[in-house]
Backbone as ProteinMPNN parsed JSONL, in Angstrom:
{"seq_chain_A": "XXXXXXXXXXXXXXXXXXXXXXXXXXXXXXXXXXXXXXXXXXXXXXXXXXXXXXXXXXXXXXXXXXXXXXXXXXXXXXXXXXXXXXXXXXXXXXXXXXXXXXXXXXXXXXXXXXXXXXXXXXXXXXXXXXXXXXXXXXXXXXXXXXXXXXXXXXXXXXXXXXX", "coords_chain_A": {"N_chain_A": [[-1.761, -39.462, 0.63], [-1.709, -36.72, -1.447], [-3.86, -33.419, -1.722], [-5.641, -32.28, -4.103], [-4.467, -29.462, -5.8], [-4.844, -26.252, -7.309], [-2.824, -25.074, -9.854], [-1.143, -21.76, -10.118], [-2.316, -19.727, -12.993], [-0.911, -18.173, -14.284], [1.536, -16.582, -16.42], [4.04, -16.713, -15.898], [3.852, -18.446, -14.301], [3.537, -20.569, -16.197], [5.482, -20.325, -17.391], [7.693, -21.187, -15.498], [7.418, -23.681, -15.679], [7.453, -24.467, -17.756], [10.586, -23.619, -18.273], [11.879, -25.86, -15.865], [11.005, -28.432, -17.442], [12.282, -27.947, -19.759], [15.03, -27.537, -18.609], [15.129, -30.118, -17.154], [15.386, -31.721, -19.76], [17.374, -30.936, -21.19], [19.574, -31.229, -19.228], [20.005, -34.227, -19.404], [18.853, -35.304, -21.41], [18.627, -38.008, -24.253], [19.672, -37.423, -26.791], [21.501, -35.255, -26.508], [23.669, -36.246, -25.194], [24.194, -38.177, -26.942], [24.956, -36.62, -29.385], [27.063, -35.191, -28.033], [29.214, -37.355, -27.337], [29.534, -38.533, -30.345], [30.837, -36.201, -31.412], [33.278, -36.818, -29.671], [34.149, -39.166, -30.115], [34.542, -39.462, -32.907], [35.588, -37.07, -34.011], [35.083, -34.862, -35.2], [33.413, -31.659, -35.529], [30.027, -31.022, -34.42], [27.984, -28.702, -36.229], [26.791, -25.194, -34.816], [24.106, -24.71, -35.882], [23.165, -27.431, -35.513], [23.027, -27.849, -32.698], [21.407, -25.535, -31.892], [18.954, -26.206, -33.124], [18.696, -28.25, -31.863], [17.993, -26.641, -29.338], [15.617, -25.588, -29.344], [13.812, -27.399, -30.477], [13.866, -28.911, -27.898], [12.671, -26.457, -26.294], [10.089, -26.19, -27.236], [9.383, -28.708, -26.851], [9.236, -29.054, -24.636], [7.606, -26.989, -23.514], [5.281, -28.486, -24.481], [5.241, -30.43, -22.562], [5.169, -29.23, -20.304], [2.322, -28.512, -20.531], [0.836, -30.44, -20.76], [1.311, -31.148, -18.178], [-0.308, -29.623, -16.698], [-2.741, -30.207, -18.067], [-3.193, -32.734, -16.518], [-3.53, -32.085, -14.216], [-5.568, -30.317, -14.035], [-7.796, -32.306, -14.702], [-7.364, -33.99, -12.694], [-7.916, -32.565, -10.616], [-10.744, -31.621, -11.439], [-11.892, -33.646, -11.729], [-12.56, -34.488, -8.871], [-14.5, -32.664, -7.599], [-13.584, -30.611, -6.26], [-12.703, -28.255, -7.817], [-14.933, -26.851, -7.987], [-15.149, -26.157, -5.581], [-13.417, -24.677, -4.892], [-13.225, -22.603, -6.397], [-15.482, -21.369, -5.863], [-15.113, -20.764, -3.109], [-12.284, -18.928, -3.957], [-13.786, -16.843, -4.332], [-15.556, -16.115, -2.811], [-14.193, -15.52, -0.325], [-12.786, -13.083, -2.392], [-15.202, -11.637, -2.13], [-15.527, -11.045, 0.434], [-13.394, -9.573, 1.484], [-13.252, -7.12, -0.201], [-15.763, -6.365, 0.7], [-15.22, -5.045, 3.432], [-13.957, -2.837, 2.201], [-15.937, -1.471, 1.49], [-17.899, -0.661, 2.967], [-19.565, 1.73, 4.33], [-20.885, 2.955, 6.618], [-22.838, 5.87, 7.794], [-23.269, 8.04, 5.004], [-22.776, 11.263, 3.042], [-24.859, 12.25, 1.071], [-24.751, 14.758, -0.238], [-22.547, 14.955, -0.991], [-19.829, 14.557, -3.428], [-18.049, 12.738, -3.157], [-19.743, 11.101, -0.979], [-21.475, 10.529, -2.412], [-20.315, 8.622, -4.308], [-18.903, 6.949, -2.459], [-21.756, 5.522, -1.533], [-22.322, 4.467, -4.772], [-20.445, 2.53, -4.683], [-20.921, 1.158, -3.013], [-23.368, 0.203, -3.447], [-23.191, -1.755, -5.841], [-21.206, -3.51, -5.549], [-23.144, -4.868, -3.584], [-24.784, -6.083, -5.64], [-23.431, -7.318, -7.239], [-22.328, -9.073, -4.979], [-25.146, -10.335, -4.864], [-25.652, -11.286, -7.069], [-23.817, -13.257, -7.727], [-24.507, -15.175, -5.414], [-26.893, -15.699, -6.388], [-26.328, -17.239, -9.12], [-24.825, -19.194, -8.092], [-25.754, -20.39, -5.436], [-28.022, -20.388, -5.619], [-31.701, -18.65, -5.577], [-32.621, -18.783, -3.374], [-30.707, -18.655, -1.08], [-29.746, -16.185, -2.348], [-32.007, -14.433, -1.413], [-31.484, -14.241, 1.278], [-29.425, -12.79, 1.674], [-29.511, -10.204, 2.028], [-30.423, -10.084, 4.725], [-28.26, -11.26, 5.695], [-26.113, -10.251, 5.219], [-22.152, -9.804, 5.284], [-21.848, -11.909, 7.061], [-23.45, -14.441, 6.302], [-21.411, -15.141, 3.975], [-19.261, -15.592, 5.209], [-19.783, -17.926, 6.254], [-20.862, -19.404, 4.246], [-18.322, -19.427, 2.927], [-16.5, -20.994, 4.969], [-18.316, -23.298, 4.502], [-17.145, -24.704, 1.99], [-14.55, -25.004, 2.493], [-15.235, -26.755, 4.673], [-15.85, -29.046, 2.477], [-13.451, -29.856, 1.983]], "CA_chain_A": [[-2.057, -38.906, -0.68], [-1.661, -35.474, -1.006], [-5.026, -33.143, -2.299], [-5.395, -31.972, -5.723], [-4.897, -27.974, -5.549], [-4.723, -25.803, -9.019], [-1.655, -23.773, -9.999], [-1.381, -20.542, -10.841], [-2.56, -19.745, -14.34], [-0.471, -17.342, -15.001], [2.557, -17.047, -17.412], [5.243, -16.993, -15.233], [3.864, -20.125, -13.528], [3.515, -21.161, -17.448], [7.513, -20.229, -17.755], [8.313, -21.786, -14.913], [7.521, -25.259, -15.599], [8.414, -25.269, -18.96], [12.006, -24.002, -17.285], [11.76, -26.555, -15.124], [11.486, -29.535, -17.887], [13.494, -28.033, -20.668], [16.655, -28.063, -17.855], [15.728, -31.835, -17.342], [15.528, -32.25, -21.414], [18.974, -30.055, -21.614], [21.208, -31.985, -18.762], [20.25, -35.266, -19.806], [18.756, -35.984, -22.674], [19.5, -38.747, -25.03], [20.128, -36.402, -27.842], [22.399, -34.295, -26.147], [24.743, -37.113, -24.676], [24.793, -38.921, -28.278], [26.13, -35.796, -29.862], [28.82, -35.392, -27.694], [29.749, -38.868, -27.759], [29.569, -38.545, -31.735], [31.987, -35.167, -31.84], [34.485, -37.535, -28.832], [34.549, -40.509, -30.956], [34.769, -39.117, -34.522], [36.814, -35.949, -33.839], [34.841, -33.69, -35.871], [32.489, -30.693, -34.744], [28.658, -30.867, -34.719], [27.348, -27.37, -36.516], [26.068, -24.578, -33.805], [22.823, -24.813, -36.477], [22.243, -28.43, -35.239], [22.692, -28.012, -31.576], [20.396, -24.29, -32.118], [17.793, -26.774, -33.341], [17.905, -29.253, -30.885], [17.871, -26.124, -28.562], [14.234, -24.967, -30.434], [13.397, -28.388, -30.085], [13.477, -29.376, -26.549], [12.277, -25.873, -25.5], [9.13, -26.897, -27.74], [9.006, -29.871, -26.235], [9.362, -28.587, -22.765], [6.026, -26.391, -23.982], [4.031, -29.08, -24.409], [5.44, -31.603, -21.469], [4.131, -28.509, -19.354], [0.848, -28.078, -20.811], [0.354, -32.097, -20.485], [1.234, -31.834, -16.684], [-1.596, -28.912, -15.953], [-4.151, -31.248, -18.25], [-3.725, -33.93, -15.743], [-3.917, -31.787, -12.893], [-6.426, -29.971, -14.189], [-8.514, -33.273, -14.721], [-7.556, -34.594, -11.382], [-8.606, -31.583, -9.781], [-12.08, -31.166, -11.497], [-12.924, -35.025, -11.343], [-12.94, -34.578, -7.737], [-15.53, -31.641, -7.284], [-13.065, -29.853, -5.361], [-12.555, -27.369, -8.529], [-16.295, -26.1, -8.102], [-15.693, -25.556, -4.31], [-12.237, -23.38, -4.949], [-13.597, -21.587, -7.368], [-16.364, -20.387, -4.763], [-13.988, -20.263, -2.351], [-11.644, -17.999, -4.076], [-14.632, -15.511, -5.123], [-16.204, -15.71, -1.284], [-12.789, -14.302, -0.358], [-12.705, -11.353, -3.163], [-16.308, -10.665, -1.985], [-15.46, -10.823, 1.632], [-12.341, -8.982, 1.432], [-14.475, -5.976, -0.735], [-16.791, -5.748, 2.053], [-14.26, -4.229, 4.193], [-13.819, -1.675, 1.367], [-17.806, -0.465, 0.36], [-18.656, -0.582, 4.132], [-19.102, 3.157, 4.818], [-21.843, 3.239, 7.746], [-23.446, 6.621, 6.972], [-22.511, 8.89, 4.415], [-23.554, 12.372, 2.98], [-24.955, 12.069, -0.242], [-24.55, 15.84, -0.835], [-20.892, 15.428, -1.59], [-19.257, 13.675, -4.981], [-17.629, 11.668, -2.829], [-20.013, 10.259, -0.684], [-22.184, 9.409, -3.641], [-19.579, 7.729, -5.34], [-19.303, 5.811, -1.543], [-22.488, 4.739, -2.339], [-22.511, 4.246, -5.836], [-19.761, 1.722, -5.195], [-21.405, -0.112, -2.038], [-24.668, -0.45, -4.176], [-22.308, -1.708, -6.837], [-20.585, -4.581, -4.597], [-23.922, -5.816, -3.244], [-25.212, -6.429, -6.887], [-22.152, -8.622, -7.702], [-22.449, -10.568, -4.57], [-26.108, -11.057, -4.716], [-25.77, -12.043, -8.463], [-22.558, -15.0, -7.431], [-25.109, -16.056, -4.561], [-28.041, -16.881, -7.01], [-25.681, -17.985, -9.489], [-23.741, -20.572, -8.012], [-26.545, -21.172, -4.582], [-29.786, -20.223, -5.791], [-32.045, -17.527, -5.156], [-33.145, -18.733, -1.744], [-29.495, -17.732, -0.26], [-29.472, -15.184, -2.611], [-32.227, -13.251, -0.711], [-30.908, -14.644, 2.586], [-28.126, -11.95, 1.605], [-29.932, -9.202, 2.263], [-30.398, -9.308, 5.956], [-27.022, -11.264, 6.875], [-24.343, -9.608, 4.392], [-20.741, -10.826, 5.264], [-22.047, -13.198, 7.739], [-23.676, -15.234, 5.182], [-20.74, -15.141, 2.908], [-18.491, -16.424, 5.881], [-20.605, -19.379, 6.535], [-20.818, -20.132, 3.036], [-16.908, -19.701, 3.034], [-16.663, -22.259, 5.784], [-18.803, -24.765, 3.901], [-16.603, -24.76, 1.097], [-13.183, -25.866, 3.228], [-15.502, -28.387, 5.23], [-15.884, -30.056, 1.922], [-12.255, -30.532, 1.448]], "C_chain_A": [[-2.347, -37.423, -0.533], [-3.126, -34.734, -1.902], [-4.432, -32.356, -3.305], [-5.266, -30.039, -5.381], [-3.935, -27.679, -7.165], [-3.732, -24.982, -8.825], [-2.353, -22.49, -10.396], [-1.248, -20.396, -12.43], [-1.897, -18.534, -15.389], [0.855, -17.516, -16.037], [3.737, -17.114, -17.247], [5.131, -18.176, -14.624], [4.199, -21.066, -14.848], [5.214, -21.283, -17.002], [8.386, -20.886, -16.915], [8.671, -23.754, -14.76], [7.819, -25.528, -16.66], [10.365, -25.092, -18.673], [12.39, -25.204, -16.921], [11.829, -28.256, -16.297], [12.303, -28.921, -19.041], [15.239, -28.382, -19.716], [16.513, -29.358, -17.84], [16.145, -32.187, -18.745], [17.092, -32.071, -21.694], [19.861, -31.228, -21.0], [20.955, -33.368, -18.671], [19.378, -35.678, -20.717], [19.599, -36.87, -23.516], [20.014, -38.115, -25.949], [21.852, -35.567, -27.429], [23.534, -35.086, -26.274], [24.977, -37.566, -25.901], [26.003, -37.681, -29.233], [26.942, -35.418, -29.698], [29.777, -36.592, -28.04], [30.572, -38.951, -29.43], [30.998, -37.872, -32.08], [33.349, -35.935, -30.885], [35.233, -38.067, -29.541], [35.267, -39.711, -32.296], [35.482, -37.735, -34.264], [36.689, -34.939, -34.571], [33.087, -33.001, -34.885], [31.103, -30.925, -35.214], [28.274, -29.108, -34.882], [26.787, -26.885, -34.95], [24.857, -25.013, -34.944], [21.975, -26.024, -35.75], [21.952, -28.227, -33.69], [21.302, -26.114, -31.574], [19.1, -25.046, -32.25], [17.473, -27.577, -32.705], [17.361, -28.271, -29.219], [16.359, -25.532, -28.064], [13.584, -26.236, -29.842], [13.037, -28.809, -28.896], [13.029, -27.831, -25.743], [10.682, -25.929, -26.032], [8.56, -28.008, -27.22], [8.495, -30.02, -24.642], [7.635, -27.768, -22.544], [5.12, -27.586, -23.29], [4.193, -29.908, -22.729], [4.708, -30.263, -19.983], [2.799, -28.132, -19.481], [0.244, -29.432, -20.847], [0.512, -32.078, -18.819], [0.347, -30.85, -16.015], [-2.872, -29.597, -16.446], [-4.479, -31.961, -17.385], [-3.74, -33.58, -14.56], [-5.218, -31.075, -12.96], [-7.752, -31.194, -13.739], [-8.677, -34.078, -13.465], [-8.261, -33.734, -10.363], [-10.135, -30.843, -10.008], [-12.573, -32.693, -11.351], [-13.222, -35.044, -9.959], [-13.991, -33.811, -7.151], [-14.618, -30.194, -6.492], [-12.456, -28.431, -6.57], [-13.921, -26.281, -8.365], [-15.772, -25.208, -5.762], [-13.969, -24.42, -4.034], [-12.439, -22.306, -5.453], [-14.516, -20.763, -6.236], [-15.83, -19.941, -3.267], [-13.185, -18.767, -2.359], [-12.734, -16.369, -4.563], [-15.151, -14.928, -3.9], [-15.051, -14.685, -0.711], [-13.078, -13.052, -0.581], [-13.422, -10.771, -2.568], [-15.845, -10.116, -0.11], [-14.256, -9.727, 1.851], [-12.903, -7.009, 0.636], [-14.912, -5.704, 0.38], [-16.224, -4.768, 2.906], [-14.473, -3.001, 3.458], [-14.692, -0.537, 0.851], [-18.396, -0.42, 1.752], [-18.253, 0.906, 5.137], [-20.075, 3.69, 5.986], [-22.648, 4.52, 6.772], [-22.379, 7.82, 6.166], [-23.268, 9.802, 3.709], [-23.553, 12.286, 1.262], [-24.775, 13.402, -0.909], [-23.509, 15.877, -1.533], [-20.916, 14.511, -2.9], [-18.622, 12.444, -4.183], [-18.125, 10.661, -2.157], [-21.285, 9.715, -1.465], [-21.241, 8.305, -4.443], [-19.5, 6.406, -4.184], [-20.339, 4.774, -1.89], [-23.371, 4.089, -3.27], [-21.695, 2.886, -5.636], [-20.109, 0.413, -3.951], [-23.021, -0.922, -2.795], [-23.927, -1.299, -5.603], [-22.233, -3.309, -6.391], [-21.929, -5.203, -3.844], [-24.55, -6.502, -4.101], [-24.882, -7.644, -7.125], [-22.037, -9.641, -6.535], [-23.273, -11.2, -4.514], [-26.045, -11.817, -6.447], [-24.93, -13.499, -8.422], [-23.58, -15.581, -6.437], [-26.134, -16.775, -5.324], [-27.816, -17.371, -7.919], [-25.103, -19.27, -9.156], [-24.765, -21.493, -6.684], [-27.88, -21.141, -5.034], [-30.257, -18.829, -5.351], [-32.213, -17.384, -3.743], [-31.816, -18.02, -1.313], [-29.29, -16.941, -0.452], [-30.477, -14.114, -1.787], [-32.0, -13.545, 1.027], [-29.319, -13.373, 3.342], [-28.441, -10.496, 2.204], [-30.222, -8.53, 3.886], [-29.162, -9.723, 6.249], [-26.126, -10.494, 6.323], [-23.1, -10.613, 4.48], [-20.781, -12.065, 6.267], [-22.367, -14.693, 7.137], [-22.378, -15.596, 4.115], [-19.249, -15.861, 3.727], [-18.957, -17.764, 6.209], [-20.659, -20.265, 5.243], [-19.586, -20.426, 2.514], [-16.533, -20.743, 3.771], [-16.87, -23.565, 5.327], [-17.693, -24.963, 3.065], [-14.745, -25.512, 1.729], [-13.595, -26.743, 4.155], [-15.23, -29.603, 4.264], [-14.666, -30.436, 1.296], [-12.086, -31.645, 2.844]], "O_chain_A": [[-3.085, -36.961, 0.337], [-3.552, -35.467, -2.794], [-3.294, -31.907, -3.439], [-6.126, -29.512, -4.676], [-3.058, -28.267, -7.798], [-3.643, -24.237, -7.85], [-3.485, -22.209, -10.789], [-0.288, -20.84, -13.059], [-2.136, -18.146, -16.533], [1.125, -18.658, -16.41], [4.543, -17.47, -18.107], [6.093, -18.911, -14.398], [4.91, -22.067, -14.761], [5.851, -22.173, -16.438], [9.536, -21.191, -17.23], [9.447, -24.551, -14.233], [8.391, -26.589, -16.909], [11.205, -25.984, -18.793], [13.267, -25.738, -17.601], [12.625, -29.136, -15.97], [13.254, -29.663, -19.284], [16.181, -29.112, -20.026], [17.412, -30.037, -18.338], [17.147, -32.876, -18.934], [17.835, -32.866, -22.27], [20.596, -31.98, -21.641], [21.658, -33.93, -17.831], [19.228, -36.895, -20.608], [20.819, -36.762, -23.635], [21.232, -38.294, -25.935], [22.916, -35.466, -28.039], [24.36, -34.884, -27.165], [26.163, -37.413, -26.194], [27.184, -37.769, -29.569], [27.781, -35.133, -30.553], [30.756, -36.681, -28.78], [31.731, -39.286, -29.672], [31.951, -38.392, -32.659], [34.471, -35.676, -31.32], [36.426, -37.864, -29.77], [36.472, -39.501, -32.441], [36.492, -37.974, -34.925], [37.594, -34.134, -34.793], [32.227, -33.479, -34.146], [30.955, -31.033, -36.432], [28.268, -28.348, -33.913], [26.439, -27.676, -34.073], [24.662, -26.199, -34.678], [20.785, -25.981, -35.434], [20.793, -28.39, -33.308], [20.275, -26.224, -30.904], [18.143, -24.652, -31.584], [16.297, -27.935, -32.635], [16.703, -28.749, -28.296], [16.002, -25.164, -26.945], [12.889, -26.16, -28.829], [11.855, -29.115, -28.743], [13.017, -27.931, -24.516], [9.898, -25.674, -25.118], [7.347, -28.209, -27.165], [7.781, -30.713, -23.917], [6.796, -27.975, -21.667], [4.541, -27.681, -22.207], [3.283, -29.895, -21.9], [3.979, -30.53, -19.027], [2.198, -27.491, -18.619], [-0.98, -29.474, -20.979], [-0.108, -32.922, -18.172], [0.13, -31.047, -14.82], [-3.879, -29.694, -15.745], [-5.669, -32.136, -17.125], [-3.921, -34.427, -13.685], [-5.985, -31.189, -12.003], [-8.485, -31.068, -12.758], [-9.694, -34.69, -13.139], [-9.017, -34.129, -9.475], [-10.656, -29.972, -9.312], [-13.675, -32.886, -10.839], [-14.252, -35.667, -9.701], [-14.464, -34.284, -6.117], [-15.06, -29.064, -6.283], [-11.733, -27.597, -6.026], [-13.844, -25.077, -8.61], [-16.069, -24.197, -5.125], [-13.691, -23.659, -3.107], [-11.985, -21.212, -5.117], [-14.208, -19.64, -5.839], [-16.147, -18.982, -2.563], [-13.212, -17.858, -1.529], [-12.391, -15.258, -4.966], [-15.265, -13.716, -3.719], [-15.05, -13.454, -0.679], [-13.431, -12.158, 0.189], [-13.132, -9.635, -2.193], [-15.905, -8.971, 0.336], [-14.579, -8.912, 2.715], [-12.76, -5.945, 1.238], [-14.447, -4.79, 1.062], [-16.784, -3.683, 3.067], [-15.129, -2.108, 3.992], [-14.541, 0.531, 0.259], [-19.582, -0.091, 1.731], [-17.418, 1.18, 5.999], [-20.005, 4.888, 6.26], [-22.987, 4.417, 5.593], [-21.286, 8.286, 6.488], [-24.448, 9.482, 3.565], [-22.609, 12.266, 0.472], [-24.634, 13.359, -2.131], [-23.357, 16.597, -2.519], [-21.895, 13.873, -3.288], [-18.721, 11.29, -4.601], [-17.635, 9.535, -2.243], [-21.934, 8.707, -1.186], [-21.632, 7.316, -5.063], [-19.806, 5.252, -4.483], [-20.145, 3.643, -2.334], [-24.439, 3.497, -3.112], [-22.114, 1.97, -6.342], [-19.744, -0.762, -3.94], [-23.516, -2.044, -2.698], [-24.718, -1.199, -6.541], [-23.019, -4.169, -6.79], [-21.65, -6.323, -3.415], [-25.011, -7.572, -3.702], [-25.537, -8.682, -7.219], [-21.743, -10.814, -6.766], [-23.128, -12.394, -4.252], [-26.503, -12.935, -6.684], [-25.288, -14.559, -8.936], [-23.586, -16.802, -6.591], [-26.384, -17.973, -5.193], [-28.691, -18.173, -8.245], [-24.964, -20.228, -9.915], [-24.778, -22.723, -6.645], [-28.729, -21.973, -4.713], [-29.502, -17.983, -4.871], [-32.06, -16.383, -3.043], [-31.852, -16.795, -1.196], [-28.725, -16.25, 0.395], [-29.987, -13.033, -1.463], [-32.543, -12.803, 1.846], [-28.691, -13.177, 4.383], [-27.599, -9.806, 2.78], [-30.265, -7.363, 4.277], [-28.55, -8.96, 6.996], [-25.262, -10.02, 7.061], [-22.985, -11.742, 4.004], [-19.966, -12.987, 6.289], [-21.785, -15.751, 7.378], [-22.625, -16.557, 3.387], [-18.373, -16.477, 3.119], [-18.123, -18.645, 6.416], [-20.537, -21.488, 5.186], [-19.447, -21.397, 1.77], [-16.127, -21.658, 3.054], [-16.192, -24.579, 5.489], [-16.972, -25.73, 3.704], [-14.086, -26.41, 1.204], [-12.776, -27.534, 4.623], [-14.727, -30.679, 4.585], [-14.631, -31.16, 0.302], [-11.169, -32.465, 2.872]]}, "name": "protein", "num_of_chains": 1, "seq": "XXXXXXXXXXXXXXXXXXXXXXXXXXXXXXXXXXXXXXXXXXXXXXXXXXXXXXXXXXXXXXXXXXXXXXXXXXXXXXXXXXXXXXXXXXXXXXXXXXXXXXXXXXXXXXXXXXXXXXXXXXXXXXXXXXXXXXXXXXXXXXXXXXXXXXXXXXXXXXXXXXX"}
């Protein structure tokens, strides 16, 4: 059994799966095949208007049949808990990945630039101590203060033990 993991929420992932069932709806649908059949047999033309509308139709349809197959992944993937531990997952990441970026050793506050240094490392410790006593509590949250990214790898860790 394979594990539940969340798509991308974006609108090309959107476009791609409704793609993905309007072509099944298109090259075989019952609809489709009857109206050929219809124009074979009977020897007269079906309007472009009707096939335009069944075109409207099954890309409508294709809509929803993709917004019914992220509900039930959605639902499979938060009944399990494993939505709470991606989510902190994917944020431990951002923060860890940041760190790299606001970690300027020393810097000369005389200049514009190395205030803005750290304007933007006091900035980035805010936001990770605020996700630590958000989502762990305060205790880890001041636990943050002496380890930094050590803490935030360990707590990364936990989070793919519990898959």
């Amino acid at each position: 059994m394979s594990k539940a993991e969340p798509r991308s929420a974006t609108v090309w992932a959107f476009g791609r799966a409704v793609g993905k069932h309007w072509t099944t709806l298109m090259s075989g649908g019952v609809i489709t095949v009857a109206l050929g059949i219809f124009e074979r047999l009977s020897g007269k033309a079906v309007p472009l208007g009707v096939y335009g509308g069944i075109l409207v139709f099954f890309a409508v349809l294709a809509c929803y049949l993709a917004w019914r197959s992220a509900q039930k992944e959605l639902a499979n993937f938060s009944d399990t808990g494993a939505h709470n531990r991606h989510f902190r997952a994917e944020r431990l990441n951002a923060l860890l990945r940041e760190a790299g970026d606001v970690e300027f050793g020393m810097v000369s506050l005389e200049s514009i630039e190395g205030m803005g240094k750290m304007f933007r490392q006091t900035e980035y410790h805010k936001r990770a101590k605020n996700f630590l006593n958000e989502h762990y509590g305060s205790e880890i949250a001041a636990k943050y203060d002496k380890e930094k990214a050590g803490l935030l790898e360990r707590l990364l860790a936990e989070c793919y033990k519990g898959e």
